[in-house]
Residue, then its C-alpha position, 0 to 999 in steps of 0.5 A: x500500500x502506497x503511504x504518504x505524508x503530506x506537507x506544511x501547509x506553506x510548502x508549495x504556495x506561491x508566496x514560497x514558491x515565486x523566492x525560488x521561480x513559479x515556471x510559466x509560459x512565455x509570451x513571446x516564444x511559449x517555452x518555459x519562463x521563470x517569475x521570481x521575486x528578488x529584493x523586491x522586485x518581481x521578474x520573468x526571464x524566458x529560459x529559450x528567449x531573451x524575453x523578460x521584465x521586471x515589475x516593482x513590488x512597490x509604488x513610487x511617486x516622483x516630483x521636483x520641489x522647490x522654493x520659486x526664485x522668482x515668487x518665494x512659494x515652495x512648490x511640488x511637481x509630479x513627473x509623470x512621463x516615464x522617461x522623465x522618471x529616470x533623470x536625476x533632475x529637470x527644468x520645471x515651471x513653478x505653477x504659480x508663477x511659471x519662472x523655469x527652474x531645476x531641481x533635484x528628481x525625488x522618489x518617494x515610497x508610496x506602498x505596494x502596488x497590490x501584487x499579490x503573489x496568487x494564481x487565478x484560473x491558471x495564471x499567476x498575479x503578477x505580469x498576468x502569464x499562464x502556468x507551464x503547468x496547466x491542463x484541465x479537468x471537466x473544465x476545471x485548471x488543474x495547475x502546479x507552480x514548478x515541477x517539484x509541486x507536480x511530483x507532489x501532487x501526483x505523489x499524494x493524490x495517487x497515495x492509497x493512504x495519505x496521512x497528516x504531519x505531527x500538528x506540532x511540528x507543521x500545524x492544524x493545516x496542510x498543503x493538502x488544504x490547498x487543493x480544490x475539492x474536485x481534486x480530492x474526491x475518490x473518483x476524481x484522482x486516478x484521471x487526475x494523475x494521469x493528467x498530471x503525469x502526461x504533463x509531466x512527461x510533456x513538459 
């Protein structure tokens, strides 16, 4: 009888996972990319390609303040222009009296941007790309984050006796409580892991 124990509970989430890369689907050639978190700054690097991006994890508000040579009034500028962005300083008008001065370029943490680290229907949160490791089930996303989340999931669902970690070592949950209902019933499982394991073989 095949016996498996199953996970903590934060194994293979996307919150731990995107720290080491969540593989996914390029959108520029197809083949496998990889979305990761390094320093607060998400990335996508295609392993075939030379696609990739970044995407800060959080929001920044860049404007030029000065006191008016012309007027004495403090004044705050937004820069709004993206390539504007990345000057150390500009030429602005004063708003209140329009004499042209420059100043200094400030970038001011404002918060996050709201990315969070989440998969819906097959596609992670943060650029929005498709899971490598996606098929489905009665129309259903049967997904995995990389591989080593695929082998998990067709080692415990093809499991005869699946059994919990010591509570006091990983806590009341498990990663098993991730997983969807419709993946854990009796007479779901065996067609399950045979999606699974023809993706794996696939891919």
């Amino acid at each position: 009888m095949k016996r498996v124990t199953d996970e903590k509970y934060s194994t293979y989430t996307p919150y731990t996972v995107i720290k080491t890369g969540i593989d996914v689907k390029c959108p520029k050639c197809g083949k496998r990319g990889i979305v990761s978190k390094q320093e607060g700054i998400y990335q996508f690097s295609c392993t075939a390609c030379t696609k990739s991006m970044k995407k800060e994890r959080f929001q920044y508000r860049y404007d030029v303040h000065n006191h008016c040579d012309n007027c004495g009034r403090y004044y705050r500028v937004d820069i709004t222009e993206e390539a504007k962005k990345n000057y150390p300083a500009l030429h602005v008008a004063c708003p209140y009296c329009g004499h042209v001065m420059q100043g200094k370029v400030q970038k001011t943490k404002k918060g996050y941007y709201g990315c969070y680290e989440q998969i819906e229907n097959g596609y992670e949160s943060i650029f929005g790309l498709e899971l490598w490791f996606l098929c489905f089930f009665d129309s259903k996303p049967v997904w995995a984050l990389n591989r080593a989340h695929l082998s998990y999931l067709i080692e415990y669902l093809s499991a005869e006796l699946r059994e919990s970690p010591n509570p006091l070592e990983m806590g009341m949950r498990t990663q098993a409580d991730h997983l969807p209902t419709f993946m854990k019933i009796g007479k779901n499982r065996d067609k399950i892991v045979k999606l699974l394991k023809e993706m794996s073989i696939a891919k």
